[in-house]
Backbone bond lengths (Angstrom), bond angles and torsions (degrees), N, CA, C in turn:
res aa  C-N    CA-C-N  psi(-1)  N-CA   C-N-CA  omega(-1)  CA-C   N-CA-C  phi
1 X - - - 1.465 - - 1.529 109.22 -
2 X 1.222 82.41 141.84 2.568 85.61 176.09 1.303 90.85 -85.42
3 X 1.664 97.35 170.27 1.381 120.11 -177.67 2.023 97.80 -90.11
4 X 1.287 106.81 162.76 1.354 118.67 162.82 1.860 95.72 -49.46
5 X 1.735 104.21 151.10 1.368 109.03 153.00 1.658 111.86 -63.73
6 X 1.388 105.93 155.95 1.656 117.81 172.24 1.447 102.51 -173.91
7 X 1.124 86.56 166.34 2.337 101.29 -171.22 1.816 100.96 -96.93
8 X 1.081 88.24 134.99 1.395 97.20 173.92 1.738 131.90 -108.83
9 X 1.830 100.13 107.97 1.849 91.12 177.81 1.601 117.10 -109.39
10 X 1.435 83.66 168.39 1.612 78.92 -160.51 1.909 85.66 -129.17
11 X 1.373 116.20 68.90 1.575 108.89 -178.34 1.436 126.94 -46.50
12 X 0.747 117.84 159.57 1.998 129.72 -175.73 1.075 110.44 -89.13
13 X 1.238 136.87 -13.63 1.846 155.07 -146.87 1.533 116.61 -166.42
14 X 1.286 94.36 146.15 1.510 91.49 163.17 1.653 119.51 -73.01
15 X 1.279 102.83 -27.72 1.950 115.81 165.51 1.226 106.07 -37.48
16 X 1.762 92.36 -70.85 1.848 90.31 -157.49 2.033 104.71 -73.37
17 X 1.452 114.74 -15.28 1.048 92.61 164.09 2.007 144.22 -75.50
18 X 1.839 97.62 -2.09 1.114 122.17 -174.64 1.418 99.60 -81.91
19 X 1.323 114.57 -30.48 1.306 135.97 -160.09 1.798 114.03 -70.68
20 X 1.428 98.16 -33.69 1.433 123.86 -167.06 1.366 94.33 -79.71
21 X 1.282 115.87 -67.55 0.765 130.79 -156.70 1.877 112.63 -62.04
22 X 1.371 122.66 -62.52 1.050 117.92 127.28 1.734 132.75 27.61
23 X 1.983 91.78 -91.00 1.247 98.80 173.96 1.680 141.29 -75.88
24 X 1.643 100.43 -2.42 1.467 120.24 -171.01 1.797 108.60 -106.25
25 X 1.621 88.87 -35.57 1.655 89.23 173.36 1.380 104.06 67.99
26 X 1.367 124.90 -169.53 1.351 132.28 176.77 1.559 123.30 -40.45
27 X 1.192 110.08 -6.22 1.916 131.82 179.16 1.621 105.92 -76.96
28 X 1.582 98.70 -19.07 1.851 114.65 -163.66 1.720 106.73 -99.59
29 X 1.353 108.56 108.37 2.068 92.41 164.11 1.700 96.90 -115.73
30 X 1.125 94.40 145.69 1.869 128.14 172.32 1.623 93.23 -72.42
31 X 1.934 97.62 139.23 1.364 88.44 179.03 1.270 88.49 -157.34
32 X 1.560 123.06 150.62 1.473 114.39 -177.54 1.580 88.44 -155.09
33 X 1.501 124.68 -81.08 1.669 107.70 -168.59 2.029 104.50 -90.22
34 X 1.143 102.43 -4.43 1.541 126.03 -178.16 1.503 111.16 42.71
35 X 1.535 128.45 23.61 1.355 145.82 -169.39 1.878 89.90 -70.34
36 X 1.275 124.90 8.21 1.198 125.38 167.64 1.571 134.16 -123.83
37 X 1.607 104.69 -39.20 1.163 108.64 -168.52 1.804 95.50 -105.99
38 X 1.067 111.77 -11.25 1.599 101.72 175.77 1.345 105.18 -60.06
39 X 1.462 118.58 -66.55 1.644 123.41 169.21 1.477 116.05 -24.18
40 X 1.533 106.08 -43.72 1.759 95.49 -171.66 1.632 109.73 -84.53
41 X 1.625 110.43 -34.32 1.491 101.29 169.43 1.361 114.27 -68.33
42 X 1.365 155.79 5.73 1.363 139.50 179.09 1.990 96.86 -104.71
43 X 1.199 85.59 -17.96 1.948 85.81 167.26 1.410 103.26 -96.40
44 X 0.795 136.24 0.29 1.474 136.80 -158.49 1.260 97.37 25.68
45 X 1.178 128.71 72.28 1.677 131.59 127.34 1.300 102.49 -66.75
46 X 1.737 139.93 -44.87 1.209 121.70 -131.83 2.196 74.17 -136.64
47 X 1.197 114.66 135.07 1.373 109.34 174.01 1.666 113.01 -157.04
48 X 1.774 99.55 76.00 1.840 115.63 -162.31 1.656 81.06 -80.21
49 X 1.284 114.77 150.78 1.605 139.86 132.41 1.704 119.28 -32.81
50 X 0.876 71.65 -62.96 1.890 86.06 177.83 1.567 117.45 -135.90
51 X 1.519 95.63 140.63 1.317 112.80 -179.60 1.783 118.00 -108.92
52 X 1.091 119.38 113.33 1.576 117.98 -176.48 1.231 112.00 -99.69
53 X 1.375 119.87 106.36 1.590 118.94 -169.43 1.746 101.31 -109.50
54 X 1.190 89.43 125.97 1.619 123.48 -176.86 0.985 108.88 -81.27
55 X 2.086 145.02 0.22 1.367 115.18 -171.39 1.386 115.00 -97.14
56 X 1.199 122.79 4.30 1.559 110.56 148.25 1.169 137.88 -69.78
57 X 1.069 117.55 6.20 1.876 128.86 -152.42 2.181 84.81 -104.69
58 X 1.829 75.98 118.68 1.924 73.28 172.55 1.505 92.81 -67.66
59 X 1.077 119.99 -55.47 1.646 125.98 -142.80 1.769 102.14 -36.78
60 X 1.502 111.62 -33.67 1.851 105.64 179.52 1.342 102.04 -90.49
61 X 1.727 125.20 35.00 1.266 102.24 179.41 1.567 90.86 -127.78
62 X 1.717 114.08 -179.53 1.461 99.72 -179.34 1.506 128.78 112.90
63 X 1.354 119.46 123.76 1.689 102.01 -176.65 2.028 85.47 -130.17
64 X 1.454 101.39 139.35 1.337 99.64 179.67 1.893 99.44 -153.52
65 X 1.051 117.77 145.05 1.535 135.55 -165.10 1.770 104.34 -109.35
66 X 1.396 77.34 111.62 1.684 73.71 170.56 1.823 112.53 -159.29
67 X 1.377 92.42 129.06 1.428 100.07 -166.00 1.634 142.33 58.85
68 X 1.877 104.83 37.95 1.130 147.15 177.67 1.366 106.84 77.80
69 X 1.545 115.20 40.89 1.815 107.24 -169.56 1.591 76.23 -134.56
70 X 1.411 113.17 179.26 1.577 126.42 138.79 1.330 110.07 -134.83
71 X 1.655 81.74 142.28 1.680 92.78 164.69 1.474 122.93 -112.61
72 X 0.844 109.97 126.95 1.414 142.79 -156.88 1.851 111.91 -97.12
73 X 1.473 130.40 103.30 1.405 127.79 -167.23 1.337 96.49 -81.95
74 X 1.482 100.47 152.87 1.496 109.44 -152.05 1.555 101.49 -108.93
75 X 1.256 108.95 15.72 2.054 122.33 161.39 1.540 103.63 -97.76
76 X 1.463 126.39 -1.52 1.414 122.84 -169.93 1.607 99.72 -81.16
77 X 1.481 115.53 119.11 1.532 111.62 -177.15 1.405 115.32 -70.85
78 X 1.736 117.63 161.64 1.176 103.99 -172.06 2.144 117.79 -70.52
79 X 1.495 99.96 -1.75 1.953 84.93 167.81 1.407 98.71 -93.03
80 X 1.594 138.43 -8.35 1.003 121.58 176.26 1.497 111.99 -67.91
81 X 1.360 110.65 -36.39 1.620 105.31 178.54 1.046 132.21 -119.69
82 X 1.439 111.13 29.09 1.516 139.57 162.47 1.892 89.56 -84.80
83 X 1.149 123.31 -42.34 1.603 131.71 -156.59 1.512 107.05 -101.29
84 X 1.273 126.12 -3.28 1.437 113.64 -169.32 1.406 95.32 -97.46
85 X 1.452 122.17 146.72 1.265 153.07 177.81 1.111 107.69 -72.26
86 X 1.426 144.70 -25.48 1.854 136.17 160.26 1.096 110.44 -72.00
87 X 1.435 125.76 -47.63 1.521 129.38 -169.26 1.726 114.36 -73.60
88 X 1.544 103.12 -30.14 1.518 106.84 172.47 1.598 125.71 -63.91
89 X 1.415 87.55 -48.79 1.642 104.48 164.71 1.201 117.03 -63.36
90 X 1.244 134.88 -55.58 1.578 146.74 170.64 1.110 135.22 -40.49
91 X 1.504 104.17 -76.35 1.386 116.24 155.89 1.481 116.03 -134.92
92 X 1.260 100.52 110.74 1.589 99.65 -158.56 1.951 105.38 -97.92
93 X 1.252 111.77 24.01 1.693 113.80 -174.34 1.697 97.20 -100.90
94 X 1.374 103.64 -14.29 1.848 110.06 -156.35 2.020 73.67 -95.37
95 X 1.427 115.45 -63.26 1.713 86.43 -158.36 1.556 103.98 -67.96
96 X 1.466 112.23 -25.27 2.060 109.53 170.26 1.213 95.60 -39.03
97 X 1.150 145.07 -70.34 1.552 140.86 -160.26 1.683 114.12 -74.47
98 X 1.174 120.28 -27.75 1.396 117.29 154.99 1.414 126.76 -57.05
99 X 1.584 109.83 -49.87 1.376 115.91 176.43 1.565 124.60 -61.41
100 X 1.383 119.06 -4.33 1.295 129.49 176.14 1.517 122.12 -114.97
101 X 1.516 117.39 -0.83 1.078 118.73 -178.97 1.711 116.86 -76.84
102 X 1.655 108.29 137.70 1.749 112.93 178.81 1.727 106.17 42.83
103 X 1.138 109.33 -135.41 1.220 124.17 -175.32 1.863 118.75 -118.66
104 X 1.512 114.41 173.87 1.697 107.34 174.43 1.309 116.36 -46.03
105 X 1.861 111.24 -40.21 1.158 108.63 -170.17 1.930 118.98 -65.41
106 X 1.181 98.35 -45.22 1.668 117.99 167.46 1.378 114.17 -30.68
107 X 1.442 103.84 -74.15 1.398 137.82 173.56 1.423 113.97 -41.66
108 X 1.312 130.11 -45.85 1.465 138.99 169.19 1.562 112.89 -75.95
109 X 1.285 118.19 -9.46 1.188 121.22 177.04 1.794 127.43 -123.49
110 X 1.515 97.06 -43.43 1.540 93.79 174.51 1.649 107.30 -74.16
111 X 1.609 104.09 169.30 1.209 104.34 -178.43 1.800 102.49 -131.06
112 X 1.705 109.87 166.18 1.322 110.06 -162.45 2.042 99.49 -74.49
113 X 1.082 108.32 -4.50 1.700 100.52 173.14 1.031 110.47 -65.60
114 X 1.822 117.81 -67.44 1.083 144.28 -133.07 1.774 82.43 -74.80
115 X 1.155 112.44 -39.00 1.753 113.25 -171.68 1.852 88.94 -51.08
116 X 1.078 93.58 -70.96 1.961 104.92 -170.29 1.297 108.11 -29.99
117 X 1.684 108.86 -77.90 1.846 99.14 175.44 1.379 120.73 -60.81
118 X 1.247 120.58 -2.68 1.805 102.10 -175.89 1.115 106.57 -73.85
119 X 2.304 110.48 -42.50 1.300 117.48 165.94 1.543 119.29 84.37
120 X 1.873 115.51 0.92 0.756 122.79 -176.40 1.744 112.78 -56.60
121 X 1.399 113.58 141.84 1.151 90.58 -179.60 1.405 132.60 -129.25
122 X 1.475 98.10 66.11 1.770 119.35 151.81 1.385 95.50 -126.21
123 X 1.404 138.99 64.45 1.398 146.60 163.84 1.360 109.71 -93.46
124 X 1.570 109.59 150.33 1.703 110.26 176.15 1.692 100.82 -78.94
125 X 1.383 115.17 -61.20 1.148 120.58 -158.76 1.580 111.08 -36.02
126 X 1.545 110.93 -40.82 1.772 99.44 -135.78 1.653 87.47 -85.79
127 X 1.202 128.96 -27.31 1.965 129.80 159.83 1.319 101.07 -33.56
128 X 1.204 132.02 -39.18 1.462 113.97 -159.13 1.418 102.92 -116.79
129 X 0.944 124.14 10.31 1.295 145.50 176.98 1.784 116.27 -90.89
130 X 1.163 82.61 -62.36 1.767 97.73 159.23 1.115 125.64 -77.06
131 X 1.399 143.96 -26.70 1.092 145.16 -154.94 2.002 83.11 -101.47
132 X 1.471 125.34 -14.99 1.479 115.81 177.35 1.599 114.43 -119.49
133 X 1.231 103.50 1.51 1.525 122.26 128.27 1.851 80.69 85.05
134 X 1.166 105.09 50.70 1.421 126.03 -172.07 1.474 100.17 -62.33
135 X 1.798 113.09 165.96 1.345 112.78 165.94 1.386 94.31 -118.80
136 X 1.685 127.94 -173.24 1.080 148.16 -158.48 1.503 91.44 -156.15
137 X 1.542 132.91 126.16 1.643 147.86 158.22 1.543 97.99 -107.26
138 X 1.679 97.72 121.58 1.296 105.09 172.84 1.496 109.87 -106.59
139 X 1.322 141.48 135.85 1.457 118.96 155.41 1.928 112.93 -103.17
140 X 1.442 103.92 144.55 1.272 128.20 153.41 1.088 131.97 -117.15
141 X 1.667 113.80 -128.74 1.469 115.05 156.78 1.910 110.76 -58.13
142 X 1.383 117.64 -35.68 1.070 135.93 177.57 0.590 115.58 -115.75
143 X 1.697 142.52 142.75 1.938 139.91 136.97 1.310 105.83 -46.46
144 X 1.330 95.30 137.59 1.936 111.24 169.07 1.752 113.33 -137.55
145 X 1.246 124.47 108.07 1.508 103.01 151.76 1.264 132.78 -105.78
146 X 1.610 100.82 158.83 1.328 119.55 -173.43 1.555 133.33 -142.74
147 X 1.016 118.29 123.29 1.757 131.89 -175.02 1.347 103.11 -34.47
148 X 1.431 109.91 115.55 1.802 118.64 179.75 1.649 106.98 -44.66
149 X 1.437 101.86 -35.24 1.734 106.13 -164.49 1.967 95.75 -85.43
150 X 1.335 112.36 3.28 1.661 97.63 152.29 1.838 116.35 -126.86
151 X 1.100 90.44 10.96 1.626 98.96 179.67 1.250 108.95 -80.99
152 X 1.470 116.79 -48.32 1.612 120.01 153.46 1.123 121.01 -47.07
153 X 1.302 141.50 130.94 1.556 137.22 176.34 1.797 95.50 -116.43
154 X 1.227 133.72 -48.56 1.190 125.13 -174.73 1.242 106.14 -177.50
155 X 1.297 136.14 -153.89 1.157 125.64 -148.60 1.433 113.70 -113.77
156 X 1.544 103.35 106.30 1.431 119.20 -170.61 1.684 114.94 90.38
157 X 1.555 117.73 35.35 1.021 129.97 -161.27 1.477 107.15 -160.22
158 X 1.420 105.56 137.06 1.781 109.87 -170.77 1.362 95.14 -138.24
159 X 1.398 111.71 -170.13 1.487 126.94 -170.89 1.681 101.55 -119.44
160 X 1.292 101.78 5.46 1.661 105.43 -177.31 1.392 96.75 -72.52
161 X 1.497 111.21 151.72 1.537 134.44 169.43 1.363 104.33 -74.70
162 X 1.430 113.97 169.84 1.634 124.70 -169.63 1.570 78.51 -93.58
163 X 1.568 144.19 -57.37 1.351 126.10 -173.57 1.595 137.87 -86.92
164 X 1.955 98.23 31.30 1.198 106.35 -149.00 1.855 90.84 -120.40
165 X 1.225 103.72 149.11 1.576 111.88 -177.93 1.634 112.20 -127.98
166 X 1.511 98.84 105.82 1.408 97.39 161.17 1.413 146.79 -54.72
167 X 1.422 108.70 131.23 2.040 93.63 -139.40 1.532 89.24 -106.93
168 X 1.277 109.80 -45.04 1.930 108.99 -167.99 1.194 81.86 -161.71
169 X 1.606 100.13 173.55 1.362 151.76 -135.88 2.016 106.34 -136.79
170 X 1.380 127.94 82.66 1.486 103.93 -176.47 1.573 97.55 -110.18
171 X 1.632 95.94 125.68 1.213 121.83 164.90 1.693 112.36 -106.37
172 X 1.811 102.50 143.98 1.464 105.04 174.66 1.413 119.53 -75.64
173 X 1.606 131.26 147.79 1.509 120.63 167.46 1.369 108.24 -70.84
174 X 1.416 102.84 128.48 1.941 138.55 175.44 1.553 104.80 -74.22
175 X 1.520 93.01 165.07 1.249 99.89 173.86 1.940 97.76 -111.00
176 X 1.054 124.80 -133.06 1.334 111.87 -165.44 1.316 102.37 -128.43
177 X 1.177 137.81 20.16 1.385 137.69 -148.17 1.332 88.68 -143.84
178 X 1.434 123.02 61.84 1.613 141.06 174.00 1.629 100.91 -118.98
179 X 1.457 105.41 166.38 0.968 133.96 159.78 1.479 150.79 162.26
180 X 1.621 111.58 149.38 1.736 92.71 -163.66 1.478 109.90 -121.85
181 X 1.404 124.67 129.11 1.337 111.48 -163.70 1.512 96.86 -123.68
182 X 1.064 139.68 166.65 1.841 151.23 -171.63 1.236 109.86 -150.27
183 X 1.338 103.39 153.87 1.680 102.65 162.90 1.579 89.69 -134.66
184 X 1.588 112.25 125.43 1.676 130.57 -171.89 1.549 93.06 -82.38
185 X 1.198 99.64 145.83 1.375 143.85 127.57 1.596 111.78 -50.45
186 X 1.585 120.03 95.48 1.163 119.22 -172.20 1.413 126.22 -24.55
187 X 1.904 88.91 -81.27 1.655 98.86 158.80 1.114 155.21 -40.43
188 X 1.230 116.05 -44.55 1.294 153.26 -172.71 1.777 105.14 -61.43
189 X 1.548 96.47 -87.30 1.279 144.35 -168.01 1.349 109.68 103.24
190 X 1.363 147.15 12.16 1.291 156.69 171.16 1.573 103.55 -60.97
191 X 1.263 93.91 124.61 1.643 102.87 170.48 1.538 119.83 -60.34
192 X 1.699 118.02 108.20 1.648 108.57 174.12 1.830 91.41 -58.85
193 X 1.313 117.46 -37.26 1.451 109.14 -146.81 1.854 81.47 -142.28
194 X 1.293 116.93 128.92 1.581 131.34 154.03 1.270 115.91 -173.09
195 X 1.796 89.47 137.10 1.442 115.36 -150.34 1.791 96.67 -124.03
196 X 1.239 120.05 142.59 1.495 140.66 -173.51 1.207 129.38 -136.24
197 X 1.841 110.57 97.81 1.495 101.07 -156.09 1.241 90.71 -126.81
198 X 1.766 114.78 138.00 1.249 114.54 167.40 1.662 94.61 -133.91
199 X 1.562 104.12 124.42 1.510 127.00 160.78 0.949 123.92 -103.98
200 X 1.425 105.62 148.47 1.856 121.99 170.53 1.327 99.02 -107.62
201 X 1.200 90.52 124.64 1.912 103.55 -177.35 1.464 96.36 -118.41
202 X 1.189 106.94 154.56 1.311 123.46 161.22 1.742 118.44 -133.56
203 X 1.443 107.39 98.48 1.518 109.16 -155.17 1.545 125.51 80.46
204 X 1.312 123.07 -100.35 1.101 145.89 174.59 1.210 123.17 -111.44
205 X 1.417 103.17 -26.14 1.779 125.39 -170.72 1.202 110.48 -81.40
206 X 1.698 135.14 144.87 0.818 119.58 172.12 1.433 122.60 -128.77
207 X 1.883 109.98 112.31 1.607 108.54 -162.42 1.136 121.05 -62.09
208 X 1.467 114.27 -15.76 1.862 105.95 -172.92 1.871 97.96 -173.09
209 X 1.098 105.97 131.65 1.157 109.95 -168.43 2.110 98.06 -117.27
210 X 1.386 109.86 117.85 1.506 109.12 165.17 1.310 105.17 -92.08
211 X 1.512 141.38 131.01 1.315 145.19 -176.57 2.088 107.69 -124.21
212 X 1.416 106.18 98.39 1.682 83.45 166.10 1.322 113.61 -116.45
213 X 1.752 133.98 164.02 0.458 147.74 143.77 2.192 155.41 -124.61
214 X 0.905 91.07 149.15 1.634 86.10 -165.45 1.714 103.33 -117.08
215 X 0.894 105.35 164.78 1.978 135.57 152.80 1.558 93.70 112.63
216 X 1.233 141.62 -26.71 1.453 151.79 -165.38 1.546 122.45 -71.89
217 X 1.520 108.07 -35.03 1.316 101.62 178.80 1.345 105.45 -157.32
218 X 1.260 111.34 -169.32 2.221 111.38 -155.22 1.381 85.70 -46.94
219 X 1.323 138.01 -63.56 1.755 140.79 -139.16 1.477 86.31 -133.63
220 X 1.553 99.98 143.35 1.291 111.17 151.39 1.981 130.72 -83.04
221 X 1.456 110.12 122.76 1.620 130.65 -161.60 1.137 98.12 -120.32
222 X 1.553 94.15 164.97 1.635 127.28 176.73 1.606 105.87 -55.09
223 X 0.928 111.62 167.54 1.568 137.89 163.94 1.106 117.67 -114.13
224 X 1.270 114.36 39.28 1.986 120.99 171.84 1.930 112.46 -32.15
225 X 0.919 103.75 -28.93 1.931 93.80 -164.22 1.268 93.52 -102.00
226 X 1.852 128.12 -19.92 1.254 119.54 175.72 1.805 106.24 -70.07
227 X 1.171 112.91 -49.56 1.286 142.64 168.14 1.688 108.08 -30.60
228 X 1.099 105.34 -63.07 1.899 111.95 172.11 1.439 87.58 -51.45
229 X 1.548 118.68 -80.03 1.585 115.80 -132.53 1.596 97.75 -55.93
230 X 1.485 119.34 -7.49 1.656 110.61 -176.16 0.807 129.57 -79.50
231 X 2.027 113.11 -28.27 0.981 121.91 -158.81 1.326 120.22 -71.47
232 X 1.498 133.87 140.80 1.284 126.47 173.23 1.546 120.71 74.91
233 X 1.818 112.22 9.25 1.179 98.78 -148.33 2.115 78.72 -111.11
234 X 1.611 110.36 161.44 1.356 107.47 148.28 1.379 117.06 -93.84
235 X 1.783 90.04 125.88 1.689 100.03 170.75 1.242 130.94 -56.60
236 X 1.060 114.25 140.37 1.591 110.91 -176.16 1.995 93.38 -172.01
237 X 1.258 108.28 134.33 2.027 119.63 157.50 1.658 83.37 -2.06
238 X 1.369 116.95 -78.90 1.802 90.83 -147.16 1.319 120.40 -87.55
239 X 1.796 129.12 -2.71 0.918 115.95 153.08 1.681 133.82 -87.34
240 X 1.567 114.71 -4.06 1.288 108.47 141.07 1.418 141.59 -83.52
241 X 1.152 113.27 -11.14 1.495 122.88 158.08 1.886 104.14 -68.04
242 X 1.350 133.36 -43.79 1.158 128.85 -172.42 1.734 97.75 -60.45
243 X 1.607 92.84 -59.21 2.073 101.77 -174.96 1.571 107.74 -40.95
244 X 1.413 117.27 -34.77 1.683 123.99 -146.34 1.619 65.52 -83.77
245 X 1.447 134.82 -88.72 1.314 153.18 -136.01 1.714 107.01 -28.68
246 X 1.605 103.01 -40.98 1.153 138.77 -142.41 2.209 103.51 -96.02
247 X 1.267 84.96 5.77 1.649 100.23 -177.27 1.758 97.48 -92.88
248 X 1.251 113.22 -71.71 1.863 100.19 158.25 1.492 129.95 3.09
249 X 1.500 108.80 -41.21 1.360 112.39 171.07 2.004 117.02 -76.70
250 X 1.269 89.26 -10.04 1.835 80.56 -155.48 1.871 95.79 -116.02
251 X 1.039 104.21 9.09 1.953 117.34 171.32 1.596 105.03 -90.86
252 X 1.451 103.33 103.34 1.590 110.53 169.90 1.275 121.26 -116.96
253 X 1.491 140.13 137.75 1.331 119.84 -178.43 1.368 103.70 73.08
254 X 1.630 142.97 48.78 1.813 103.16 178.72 1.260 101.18 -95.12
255 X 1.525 97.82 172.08 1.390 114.24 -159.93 1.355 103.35 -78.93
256 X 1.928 122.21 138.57 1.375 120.42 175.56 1.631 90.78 -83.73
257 X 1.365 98.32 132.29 1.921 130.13 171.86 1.602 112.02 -138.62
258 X 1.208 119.99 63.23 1.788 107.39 -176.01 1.192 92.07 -98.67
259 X 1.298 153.14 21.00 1.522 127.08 125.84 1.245 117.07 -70.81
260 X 1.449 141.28 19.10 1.585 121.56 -165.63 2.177 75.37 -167.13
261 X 1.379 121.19 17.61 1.295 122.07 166.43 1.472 120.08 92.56
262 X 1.254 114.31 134.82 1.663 137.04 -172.16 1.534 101.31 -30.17
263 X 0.985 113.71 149.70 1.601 129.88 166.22 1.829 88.60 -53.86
264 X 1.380 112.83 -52.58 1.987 105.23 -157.52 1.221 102.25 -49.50
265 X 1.918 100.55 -43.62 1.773 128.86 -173.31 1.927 102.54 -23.72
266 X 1.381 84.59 -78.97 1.594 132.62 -167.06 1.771 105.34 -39.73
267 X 1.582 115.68 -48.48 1.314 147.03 -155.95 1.515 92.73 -86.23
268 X 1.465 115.87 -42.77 1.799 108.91 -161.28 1.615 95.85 -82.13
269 X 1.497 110.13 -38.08 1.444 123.74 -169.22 1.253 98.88 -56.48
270 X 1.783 125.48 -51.51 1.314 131.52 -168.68 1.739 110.30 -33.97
271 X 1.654 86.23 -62.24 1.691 102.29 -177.10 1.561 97.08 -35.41
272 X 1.190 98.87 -95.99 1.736 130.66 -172.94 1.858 80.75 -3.37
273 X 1.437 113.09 -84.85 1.475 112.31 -157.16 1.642 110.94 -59.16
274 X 1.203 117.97 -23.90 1.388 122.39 -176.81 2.011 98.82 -67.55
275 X 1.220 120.90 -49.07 1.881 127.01 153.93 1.350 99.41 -49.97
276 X 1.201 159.87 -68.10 1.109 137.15 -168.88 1.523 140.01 -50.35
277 X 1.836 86.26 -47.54 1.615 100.80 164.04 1.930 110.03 -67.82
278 X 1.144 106.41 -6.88 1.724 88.46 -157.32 1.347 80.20 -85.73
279 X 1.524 127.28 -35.01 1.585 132.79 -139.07 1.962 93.16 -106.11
280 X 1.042 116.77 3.64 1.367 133.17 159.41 1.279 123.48 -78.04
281 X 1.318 104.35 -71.30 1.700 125.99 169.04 1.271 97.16 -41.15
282 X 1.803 142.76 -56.01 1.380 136.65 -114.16 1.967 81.54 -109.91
283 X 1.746 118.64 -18.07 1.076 108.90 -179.26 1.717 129.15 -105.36
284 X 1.471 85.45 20.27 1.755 115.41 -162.39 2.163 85.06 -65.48
């Protein structure tokens, strides 16, 4: 099926693209690797007037460190920042989760924003996103930031404005004892189950454990009760099997999927991968 007709801009600025956007209002969709919204306009699920494509705009491109975080431009595709040499070193759970997203073709084309606002939620990105307790810079009439884990509202739903452009991505610098593990969706490559753990250990011990996860329910969330059982604890087989066990508590709402396996399916697997990532991280 074709998409609806619509006009196509291609702004010079992030201005004049605020500008567009702005003036079209809900008539306007943002488009940069479109590994999302192309699919919905040829179904016409999705049928904007105008399309404002952002991949000329340096300003979403770029990885730069400042004041022990990076910020990360939110046109950088996911092999661009699965592959960049600051972010690997830095925080190396954000390009782990890039490097596994869809396929080469995906990967060469979608970008780590477009993942954020699509918001879908069996996404790699937004687990590791949350689990590093990331921010999101939007520009409009004004810059605003905001905590990835409220920028998501639910599933397929953000807090972004109709005239607002997601500019970058700020993540904190990690220590090395991260990690993001999935279990794919053959086809797809969509995570039924991916989990994103970055710990601060001290020795064996572990002072604070961030846990996210995605594919399970509307949005991908924290792992608060996995998160307790870590804290303070020495790792070892049975206290990550206790931490993994301890994810059961923090699954609300999951999503019915019995073509791709039972909510119980989905829930036991969670664990299992939530032990993998911990026992990943702990061998970084």
């Amino acid at each position: 099926m074709f998409a609806e007709k619509f006009e196509y801009h291609v702004p010079g600025s992030l201005a004049e693209a605020t500008q567009l956007l702005s003036q079209y209002g809900d008539e306007a969709k943002v488009i940069t690797g479109g590994m999302s919204l192309i699919p919905l306009m040829k179904l016409r699920l999705a049928m904007p007037s105008h399309l404002v494509d952002l991949r000329k705009l340096a300003d979403l491109k770029g990885v730069r460190e400042s004041g022990g975080k990076l910020v990360i431009g939110a046109g950088m595709t996911y092999d661009e920042v699965s592959r960049d040499k600051t972010v690997l070193a830095k925080c190396p759970v954000l390009a782990q989760a890039a490097a596994v997203v869809g396929d080469v073709q995906v990967r060469n084309r979608g970008t780590i924003g477009g993942a954020l606002v699509h918001a879908d939620p069996a996404a790699d990105v937004p687990a590791a996103a949350i689990a590093l307790e990331a921010e999101v810079t939007l520009q409009g009439k004004q810059q605003r930031t905001v905590k990835v884990s409220d920028f998501i509202v639910d599933s397929l739903l953000t807090s972004i404005e109709p005239d607002e452009v997601l500019v970058s991505i700020t993540v904190p610098v990690t220590g090395r004892h991260t990690a993001y593990a999935k279990l794919p969706q053959q086809a797809s490559g969509y995570p039924l189950v991916g989990v994103a753990a970055v710990l601060e250990m001290d020795g064996k011990t572990c002072k604070r454990a961030r846990i996210g996860v995605t594919g399970l329910c509307g949005k991908a969330f924290r792992a608060a009760s996995v998160e307790e059982a870590l804290a303070g604890k020495t790792l070892d087989a049975a206290s990550i099997k206790a931490a993994a066990d301890a994810l059961a508590s923090d699954i609300t709402d999951p999503l019915e999927d019995p073509l791709n396996g039972s909510v119980e399916y989905r829930a036991h697997v969670a664990k299992v991968y939530t032990g993998r990532a911990l026992q990943q991280a702990m061998g970084a």
